[in-house]
N, CA, C and O atoms as a GROMACS GRO file, in nm:
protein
  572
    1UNK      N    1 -12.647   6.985   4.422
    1UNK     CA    2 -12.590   6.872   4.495
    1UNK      C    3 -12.529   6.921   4.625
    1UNK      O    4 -12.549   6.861   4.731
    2UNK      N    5 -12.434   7.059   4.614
    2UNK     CA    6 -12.379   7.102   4.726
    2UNK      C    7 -12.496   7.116   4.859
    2UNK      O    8 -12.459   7.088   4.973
    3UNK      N    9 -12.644   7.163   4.829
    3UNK     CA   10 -12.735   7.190   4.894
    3UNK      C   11 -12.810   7.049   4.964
    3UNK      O   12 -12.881   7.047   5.064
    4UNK      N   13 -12.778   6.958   4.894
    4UNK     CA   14 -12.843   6.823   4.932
    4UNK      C   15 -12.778   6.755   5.015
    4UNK      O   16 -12.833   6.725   5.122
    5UNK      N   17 -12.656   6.718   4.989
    5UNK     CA   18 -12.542   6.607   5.080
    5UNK      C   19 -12.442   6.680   5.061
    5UNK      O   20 -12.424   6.777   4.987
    6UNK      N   21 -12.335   6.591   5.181
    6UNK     CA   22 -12.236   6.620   5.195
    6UNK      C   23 -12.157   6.461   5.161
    6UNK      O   24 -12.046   6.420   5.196
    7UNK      N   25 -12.236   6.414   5.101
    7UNK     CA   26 -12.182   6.268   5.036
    7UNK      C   27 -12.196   6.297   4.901
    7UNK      O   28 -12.301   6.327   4.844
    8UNK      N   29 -12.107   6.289   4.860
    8UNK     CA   30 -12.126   6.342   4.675
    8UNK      C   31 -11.995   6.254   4.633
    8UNK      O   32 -11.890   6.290   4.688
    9UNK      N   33 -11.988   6.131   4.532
    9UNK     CA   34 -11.934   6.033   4.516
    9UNK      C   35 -11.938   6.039   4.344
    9UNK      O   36 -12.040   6.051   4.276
   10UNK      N   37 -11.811   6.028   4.298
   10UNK     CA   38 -11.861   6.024   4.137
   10UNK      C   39 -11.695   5.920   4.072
   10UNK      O   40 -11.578   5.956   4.060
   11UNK      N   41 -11.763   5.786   4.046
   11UNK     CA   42 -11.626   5.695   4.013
   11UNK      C   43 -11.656   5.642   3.845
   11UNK      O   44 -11.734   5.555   3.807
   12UNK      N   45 -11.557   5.734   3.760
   12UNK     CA   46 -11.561   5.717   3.631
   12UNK      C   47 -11.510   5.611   3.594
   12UNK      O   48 -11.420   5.562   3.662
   13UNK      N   49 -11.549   5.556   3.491
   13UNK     CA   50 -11.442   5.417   3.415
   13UNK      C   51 -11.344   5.475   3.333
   13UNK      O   52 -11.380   5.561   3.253
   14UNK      N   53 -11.246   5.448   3.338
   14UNK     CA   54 -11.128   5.515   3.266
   14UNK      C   55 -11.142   5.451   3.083
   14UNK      O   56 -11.161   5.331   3.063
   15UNK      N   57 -11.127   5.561   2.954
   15UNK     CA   58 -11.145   5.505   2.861
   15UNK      C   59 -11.259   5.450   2.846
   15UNK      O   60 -11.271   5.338   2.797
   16UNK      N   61 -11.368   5.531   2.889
   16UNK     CA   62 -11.510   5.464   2.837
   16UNK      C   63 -11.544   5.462   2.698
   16UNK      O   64 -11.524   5.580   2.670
   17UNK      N   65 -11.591   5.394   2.568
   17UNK     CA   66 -11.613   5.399   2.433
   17UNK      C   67 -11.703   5.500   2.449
   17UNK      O   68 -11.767   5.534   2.548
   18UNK      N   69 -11.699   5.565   2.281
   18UNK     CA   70 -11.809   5.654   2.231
   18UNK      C   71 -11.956   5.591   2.217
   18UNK      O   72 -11.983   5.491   2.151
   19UNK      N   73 -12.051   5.672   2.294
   19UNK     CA   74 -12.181   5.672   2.246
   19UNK      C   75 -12.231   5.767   2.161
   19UNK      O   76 -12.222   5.889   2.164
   20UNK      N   77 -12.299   5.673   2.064
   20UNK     CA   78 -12.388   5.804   1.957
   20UNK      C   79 -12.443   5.869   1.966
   20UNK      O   80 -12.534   5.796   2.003
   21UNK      N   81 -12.513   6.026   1.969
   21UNK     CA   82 -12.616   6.080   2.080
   21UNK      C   83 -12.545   6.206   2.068
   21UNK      O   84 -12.430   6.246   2.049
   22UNK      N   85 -12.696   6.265   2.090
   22UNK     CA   86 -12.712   6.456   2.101
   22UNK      C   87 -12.662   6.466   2.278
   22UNK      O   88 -12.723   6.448   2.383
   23UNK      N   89 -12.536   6.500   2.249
   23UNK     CA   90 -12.481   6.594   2.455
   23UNK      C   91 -12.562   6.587   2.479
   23UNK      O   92 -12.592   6.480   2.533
   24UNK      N   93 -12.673   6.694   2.462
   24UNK     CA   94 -12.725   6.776   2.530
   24UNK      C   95 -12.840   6.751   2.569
   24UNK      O   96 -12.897   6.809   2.662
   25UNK      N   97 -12.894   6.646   2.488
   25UNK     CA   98 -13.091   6.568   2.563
   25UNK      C   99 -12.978   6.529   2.617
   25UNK      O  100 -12.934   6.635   2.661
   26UNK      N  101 -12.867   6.410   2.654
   26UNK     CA  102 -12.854   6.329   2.718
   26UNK      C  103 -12.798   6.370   2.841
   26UNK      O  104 -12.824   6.290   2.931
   27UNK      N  105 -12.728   6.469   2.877
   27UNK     CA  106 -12.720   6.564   2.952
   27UNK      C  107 -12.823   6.637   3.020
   27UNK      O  108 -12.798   6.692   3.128
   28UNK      N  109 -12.924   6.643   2.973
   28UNK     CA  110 -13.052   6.664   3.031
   28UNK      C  111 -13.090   6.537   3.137
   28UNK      O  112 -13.090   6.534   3.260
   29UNK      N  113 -13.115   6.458   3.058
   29UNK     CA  114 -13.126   6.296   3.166
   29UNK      C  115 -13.067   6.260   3.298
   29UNK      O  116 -13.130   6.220   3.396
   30UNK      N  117 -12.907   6.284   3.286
   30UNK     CA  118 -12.852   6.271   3.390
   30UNK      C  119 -12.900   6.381   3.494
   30UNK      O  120 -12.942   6.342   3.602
   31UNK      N  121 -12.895   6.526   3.465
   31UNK     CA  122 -12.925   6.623   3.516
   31UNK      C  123 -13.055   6.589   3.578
   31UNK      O  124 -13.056   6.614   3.698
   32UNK      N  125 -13.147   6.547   3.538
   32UNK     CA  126 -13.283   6.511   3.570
   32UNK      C  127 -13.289   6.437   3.697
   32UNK      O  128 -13.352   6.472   3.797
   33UNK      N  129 -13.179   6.280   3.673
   33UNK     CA  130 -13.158   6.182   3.750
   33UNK      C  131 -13.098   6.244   3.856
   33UNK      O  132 -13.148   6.218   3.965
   34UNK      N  133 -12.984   6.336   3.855
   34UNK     CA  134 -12.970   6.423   3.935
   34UNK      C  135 -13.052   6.486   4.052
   34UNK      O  136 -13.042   6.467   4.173
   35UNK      N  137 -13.130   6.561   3.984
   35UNK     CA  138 -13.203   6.628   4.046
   35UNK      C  139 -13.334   6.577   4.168
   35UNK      O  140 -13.377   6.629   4.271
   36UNK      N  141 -13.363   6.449   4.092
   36UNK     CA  142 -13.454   6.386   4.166
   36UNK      C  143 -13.356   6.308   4.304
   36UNK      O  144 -13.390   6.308   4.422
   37UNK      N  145 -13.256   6.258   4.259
   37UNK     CA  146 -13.182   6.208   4.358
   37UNK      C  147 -13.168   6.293   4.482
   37UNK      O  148 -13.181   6.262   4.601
   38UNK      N  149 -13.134   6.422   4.420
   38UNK     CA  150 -13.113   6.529   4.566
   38UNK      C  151 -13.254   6.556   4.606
   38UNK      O  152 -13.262   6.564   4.728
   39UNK      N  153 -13.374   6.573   4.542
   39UNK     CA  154 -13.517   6.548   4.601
   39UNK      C  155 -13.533   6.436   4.731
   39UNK      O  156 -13.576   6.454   4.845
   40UNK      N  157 -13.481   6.315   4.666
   40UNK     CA  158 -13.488   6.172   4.783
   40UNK      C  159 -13.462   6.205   4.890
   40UNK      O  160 -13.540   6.186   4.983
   41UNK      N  161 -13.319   6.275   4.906
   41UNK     CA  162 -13.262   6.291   5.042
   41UNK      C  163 -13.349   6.312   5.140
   41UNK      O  164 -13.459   6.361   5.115
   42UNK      N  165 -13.316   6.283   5.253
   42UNK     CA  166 -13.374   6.336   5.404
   42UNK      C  167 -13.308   6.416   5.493
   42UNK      O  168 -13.356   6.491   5.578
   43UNK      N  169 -13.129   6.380   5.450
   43UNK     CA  170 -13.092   6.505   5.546
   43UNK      C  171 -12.946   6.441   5.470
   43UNK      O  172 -12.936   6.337   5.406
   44UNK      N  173 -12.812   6.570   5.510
   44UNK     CA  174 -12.689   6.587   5.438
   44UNK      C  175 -12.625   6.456   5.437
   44UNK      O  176 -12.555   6.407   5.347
   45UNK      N  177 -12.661   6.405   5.555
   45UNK     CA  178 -12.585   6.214   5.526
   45UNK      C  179 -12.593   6.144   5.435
   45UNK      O  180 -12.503   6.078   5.383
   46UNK      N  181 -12.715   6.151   5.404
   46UNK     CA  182 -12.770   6.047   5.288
   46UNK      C  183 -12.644   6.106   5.149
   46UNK      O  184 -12.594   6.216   5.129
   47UNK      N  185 -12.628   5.966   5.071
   47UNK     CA  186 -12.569   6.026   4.990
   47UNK      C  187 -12.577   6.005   4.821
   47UNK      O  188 -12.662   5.923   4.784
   48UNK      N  189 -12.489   6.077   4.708
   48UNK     CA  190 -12.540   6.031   4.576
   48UNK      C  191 -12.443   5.987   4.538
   48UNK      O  192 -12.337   6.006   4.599
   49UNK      N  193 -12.450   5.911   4.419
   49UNK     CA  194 -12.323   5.833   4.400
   49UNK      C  195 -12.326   5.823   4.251
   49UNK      O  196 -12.437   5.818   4.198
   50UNK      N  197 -12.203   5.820   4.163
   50UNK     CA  198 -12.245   5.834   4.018
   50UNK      C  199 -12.150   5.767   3.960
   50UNK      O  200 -12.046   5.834   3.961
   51UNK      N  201 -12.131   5.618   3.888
   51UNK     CA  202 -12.052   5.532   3.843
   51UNK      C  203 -12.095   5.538   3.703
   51UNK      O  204 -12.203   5.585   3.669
   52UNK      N  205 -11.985   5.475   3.603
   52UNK     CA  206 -11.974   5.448   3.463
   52UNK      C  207 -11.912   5.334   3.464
   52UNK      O  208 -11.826   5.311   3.549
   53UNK      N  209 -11.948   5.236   3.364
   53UNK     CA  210 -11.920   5.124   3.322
   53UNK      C  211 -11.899   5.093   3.203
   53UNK      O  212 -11.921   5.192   3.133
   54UNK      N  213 -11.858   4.980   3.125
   54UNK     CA  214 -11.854   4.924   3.028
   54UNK      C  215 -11.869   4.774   3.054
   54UNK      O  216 -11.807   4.715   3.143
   55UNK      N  217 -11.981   4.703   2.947
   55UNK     CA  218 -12.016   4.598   2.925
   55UNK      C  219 -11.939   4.554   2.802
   55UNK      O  220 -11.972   4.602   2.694
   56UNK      N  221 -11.830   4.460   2.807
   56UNK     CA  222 -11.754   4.465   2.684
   56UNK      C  223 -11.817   4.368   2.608
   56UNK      O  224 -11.812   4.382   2.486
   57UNK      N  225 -11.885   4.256   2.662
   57UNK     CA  226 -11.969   4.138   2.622
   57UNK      C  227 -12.085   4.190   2.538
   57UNK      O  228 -12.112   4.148   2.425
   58UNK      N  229 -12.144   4.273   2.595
   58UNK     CA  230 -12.252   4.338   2.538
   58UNK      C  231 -12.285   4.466   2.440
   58UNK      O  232 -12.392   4.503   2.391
   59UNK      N  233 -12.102   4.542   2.424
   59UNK     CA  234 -12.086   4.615   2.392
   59UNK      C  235 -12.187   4.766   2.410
   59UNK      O  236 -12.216   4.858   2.334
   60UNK      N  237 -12.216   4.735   2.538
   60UNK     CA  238 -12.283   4.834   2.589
   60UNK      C  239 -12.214   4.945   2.692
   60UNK      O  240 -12.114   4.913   2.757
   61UNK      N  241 -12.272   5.072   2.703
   61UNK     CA  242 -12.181   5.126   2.822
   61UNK      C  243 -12.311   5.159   2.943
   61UNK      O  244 -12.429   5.149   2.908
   62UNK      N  245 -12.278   5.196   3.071
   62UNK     CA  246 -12.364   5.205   3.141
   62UNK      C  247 -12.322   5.330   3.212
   62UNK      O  248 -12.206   5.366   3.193
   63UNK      N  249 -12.424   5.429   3.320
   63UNK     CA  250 -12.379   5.513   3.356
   63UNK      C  251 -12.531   5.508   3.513
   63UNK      O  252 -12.652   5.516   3.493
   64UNK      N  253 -12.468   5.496   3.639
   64UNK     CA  254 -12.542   5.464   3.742
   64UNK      C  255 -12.540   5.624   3.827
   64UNK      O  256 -12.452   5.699   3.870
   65UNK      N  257 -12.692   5.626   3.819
   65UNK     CA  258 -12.715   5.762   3.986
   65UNK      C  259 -12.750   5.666   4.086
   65UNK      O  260 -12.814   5.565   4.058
   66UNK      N  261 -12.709   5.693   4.202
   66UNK     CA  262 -12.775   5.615   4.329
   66UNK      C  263 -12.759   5.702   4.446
   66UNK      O  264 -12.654   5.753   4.485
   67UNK      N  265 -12.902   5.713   4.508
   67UNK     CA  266 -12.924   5.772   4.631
   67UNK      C  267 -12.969   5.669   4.735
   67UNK      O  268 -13.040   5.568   4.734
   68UNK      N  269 -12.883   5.752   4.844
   68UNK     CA  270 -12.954   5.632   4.984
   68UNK      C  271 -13.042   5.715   5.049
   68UNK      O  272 -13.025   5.728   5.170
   69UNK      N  273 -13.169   5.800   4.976
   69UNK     CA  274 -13.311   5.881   5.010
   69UNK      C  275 -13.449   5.779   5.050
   69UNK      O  276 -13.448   5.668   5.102
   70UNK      N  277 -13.510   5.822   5.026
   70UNK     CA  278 -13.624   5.767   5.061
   70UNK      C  279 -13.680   5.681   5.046
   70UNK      O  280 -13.747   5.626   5.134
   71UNK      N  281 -13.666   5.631   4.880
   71UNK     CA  282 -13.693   5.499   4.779
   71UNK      C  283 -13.818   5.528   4.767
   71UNK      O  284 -13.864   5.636   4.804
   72UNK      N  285 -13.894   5.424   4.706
   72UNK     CA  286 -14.035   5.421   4.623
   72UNK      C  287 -14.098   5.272   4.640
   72UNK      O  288 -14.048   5.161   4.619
   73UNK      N  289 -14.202   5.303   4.676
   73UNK     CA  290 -14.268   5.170   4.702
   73UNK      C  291 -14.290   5.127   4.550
   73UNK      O  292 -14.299   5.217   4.466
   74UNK      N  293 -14.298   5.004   4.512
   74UNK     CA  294 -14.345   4.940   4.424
   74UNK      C  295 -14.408   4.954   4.276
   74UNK      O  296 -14.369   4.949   4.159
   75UNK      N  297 -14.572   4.982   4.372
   75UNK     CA  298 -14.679   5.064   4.292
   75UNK      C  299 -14.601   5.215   4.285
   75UNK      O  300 -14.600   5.233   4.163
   76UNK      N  301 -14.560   5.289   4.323
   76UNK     CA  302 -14.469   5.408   4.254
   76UNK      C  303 -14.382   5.369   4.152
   76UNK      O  304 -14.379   5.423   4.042
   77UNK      N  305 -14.331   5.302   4.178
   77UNK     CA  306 -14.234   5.249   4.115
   77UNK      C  307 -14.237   5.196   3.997
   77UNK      O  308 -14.156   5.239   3.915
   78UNK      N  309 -14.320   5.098   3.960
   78UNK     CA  310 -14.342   5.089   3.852
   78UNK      C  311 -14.462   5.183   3.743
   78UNK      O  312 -14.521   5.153   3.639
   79UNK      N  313 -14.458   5.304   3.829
   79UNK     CA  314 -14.562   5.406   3.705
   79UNK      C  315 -14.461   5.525   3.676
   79UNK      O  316 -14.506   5.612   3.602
   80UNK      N  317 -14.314   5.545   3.730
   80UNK     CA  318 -14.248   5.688   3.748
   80UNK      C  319 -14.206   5.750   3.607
   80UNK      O  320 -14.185   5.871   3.595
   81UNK      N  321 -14.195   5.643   3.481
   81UNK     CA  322 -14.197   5.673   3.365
   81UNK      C  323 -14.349   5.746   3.290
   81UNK      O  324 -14.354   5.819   3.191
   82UNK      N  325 -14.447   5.705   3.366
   82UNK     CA  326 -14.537   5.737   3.290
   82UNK      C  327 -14.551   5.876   3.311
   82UNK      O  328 -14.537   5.938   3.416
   83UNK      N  329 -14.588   5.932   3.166
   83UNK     CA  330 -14.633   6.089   3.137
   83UNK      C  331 -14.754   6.131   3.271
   83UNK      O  332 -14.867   6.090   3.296
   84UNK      N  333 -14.691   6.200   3.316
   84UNK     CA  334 -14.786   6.279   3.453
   84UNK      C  335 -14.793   6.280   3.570
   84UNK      O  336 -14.825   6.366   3.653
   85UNK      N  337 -14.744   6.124   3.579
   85UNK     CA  338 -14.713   6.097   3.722
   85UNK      C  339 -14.636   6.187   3.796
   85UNK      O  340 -14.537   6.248   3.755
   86UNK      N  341 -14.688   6.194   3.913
   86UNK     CA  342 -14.587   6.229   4.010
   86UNK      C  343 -14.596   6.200   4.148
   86UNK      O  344 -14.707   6.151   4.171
   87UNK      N  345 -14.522   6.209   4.256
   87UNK     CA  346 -14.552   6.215   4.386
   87UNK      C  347 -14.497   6.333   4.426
   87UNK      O  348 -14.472   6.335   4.547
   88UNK      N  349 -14.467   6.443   4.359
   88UNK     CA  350 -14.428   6.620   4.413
   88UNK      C  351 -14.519   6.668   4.368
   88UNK      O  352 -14.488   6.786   4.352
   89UNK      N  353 -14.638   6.648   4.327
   89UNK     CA  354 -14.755   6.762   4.309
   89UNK      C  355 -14.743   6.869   4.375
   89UNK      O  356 -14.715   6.976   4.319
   90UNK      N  357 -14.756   6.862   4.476
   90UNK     CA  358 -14.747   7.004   4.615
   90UNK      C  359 -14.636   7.038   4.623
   90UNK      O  360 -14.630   7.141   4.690
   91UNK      N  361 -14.538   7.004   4.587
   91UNK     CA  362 -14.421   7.142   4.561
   91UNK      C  363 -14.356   7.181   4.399
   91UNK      O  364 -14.248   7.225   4.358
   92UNK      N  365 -14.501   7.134   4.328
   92UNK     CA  366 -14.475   7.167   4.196
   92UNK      C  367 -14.432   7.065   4.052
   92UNK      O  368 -14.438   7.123   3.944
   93UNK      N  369 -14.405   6.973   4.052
   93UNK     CA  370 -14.406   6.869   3.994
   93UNK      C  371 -14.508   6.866   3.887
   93UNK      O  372 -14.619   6.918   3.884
   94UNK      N  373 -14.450   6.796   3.804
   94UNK     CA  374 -14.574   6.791   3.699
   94UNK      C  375 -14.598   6.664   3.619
   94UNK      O  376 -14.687   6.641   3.537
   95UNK      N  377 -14.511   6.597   3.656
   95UNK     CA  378 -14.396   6.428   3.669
   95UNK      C  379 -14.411   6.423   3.496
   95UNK      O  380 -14.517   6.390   3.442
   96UNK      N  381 -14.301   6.458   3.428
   96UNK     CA  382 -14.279   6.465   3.303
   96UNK      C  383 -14.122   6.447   3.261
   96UNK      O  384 -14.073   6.403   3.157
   97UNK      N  385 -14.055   6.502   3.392
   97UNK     CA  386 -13.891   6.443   3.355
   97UNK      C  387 -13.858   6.299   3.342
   97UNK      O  388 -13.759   6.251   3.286
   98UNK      N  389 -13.957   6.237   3.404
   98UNK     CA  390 -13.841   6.056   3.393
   98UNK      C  391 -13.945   6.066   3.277
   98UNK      O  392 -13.874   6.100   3.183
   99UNK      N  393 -14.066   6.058   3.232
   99UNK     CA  394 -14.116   6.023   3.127
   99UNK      C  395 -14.000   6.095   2.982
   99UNK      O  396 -13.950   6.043   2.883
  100UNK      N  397 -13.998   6.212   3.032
  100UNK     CA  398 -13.955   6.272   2.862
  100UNK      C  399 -13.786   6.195   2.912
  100UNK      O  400 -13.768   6.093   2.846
  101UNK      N  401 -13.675   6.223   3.006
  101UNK     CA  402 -13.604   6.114   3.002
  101UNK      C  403 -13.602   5.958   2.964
  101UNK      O  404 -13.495   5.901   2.943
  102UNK      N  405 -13.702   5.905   2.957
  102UNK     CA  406 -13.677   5.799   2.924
  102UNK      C  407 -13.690   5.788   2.723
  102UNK      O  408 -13.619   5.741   2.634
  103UNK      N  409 -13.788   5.842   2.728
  103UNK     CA  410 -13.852   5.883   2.585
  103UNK      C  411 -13.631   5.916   2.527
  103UNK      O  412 -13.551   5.824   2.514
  104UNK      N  413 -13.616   5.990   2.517
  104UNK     CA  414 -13.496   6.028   2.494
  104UNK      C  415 -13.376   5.935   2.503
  104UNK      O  416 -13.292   5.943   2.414
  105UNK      N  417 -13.358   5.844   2.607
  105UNK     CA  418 -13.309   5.722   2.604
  105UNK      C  419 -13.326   5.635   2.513
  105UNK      O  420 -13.222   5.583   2.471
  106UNK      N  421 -13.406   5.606   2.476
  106UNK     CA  422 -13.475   5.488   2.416
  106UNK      C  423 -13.493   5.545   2.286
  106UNK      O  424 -13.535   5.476   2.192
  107UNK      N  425 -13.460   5.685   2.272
  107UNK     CA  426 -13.451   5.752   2.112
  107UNK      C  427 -13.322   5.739   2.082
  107UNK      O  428 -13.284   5.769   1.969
  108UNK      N  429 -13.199   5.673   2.215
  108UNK     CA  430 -13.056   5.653   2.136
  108UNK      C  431 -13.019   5.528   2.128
  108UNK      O  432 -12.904   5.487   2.113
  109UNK      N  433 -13.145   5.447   2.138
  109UNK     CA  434 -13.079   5.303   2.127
  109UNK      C  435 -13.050   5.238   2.308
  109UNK      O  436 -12.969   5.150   2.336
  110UNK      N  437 -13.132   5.302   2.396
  110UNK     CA  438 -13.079   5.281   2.520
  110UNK      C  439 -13.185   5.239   2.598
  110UNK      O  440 -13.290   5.215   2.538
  111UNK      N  441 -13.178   5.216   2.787
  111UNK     CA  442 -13.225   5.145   2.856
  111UNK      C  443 -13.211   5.235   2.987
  111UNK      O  444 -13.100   5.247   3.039
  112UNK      N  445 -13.351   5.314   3.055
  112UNK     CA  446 -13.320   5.338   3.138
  112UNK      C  447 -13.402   5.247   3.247
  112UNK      O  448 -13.513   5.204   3.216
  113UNK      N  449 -13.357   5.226   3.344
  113UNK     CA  450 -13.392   5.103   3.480
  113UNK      C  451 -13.389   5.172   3.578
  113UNK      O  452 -13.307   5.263   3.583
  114UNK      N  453 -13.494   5.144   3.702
  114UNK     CA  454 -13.480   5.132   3.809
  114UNK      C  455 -13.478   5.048   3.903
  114UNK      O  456 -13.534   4.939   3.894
  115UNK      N  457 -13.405   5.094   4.023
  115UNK     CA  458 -13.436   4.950   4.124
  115UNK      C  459 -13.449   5.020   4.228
  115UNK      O  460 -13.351   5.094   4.238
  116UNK      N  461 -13.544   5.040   4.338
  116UNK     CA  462 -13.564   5.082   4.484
  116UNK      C  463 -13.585   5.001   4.566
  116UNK      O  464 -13.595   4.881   4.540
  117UNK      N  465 -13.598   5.064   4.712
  117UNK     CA  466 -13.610   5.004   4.806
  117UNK      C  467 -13.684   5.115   4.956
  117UNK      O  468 -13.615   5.180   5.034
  118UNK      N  469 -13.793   5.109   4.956
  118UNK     CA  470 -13.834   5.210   5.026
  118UNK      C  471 -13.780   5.218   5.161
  118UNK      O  472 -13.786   5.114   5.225
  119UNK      N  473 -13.712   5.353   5.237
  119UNK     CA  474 -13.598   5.374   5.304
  119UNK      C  475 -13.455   5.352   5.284
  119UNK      O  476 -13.363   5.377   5.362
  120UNK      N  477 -13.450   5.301   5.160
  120UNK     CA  478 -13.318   5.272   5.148
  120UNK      C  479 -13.258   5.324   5.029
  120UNK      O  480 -13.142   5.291   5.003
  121UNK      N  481 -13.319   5.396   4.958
  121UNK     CA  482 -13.264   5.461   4.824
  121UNK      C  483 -13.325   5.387   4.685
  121UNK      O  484 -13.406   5.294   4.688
  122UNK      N  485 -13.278   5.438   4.585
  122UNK     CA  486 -13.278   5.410   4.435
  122UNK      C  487 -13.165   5.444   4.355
  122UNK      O  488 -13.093   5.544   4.356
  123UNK      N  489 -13.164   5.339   4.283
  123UNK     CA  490 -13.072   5.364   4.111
  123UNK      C  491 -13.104   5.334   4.024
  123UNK      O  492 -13.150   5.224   3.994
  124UNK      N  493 -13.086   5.435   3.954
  124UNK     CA  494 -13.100   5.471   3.817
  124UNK      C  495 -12.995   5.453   3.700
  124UNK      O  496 -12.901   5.531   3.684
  125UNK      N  497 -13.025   5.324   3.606
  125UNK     CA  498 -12.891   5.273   3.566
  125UNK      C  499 -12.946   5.309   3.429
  125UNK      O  500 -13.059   5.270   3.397
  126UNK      N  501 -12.839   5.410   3.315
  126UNK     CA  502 -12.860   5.430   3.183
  126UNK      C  503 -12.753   5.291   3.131
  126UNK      O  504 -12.646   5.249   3.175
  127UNK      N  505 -12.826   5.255   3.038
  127UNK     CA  506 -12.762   5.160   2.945
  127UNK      C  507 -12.780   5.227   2.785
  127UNK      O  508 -12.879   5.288   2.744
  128UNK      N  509 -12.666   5.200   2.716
  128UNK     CA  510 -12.608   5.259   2.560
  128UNK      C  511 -12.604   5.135   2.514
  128UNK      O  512 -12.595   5.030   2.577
  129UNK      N  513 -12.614   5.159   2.376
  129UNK     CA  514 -12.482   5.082   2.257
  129UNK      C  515 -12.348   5.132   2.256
  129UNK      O  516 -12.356   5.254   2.273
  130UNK      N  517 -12.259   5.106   2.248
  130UNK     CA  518 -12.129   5.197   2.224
  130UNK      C  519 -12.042   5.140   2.065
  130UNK      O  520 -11.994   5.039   2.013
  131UNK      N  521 -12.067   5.308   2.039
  131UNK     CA  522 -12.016   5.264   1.910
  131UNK      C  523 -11.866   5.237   1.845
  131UNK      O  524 -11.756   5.232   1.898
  132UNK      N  525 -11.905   5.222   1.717
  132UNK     CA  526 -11.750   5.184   1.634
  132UNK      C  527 -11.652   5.351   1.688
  132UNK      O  528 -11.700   5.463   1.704
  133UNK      N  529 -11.532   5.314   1.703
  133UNK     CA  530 -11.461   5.446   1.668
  133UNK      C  531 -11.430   5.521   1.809
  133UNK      O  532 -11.458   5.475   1.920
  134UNK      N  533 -11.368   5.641   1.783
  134UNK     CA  534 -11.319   5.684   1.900
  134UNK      C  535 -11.335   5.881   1.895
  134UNK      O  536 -11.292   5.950   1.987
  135UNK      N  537 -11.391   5.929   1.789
  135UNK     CA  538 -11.355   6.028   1.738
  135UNK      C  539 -11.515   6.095   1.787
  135UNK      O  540 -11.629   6.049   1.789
  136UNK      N  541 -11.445   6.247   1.830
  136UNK     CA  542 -11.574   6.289   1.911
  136UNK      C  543 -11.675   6.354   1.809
  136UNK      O  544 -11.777   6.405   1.855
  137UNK      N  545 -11.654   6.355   1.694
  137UNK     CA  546 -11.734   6.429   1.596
  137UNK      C  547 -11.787   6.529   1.602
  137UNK      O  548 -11.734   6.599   1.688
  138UNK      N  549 -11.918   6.606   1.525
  138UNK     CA  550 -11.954   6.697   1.559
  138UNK      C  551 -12.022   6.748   1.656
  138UNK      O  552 -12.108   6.684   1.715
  139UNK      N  553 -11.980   6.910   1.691
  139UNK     CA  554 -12.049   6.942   1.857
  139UNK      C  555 -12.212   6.905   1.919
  139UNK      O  556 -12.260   7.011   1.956
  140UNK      N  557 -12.248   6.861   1.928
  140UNK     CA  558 -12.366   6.828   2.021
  140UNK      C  559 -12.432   6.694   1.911
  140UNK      O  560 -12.545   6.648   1.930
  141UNK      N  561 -12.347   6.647   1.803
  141UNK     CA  562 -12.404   6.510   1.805
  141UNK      C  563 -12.319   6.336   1.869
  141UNK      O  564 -12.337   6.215   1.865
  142UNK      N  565 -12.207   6.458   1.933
  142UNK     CA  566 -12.201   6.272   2.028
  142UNK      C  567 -12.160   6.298   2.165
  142UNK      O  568 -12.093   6.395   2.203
  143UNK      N  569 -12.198   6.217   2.225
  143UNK     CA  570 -12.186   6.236   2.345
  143UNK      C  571 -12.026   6.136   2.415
  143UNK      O  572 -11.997   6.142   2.534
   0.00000   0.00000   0.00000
């Protein structure tokens, strides 16, 4: 991130509920979302931004990446989950992170979304269940 922008933005929700879930795939995801975000960029201005929420209605929690990079036309856009895709072929890509990210999402009961806008960025919004309780349990099964 230090290498990408000099806009680096991260606004937590205070007292967010427990989600059920292995750390560490899910930690992978963000990292992922991460990573592609600092890909978007075009130069240190552009910036990333990383919010948490709670849906109390829905008893859901949410957790947002957003870059103001390059964005994705459409037809990109709606294939970036699929196994293979990519648009980084030529610097190595093999487009398997948002696929196995999402795969992993959707193995905890969750929702990952996008919304772009070509020149104007993308976000990437994880949606949870959030569960009963408050207690962090055992190491790498909750997140």
């Amino acid at each position: 991130i230090k290498r990408s922008t000099d806009a680096f933005e991260v606004n937590l929700a205070p007292q967010m509920p427990v989600i059920m879930g292995n750390s560490q795939r899910l930690e992978q995801v963000v990292m992922n979302l991460l990573v592609n975000a600092c890909q978007a960029l075009t130069n240190r201005h552009d910036s990333i931004s990383v919010r948490t929420g709670v849906h109390p209605e829905k008893a859901q929690v949410w957790l947002e990446v957003r870059d103001t990079g390059t964005g994705m036309a459409p037809d990109v856009l709606e294939r970036i989950t699929d196994p293979f895709f990519t648009t980084r072929r030529d610097s190595g890509g093999i487009g398997l992170g948002l696929s196995i990210s999402d795969t992993i999402v959707r193995d905890h009961g969750g929702c990952l979304s996008f919304v772009s806008r070509e020149g104007k960025g993308t976000t990437a919004t994880l949606t949870f269940p959030s569960g009963p309780g408050t207690s962090a349990g055992k190491r790498g099964d909750i997140a």
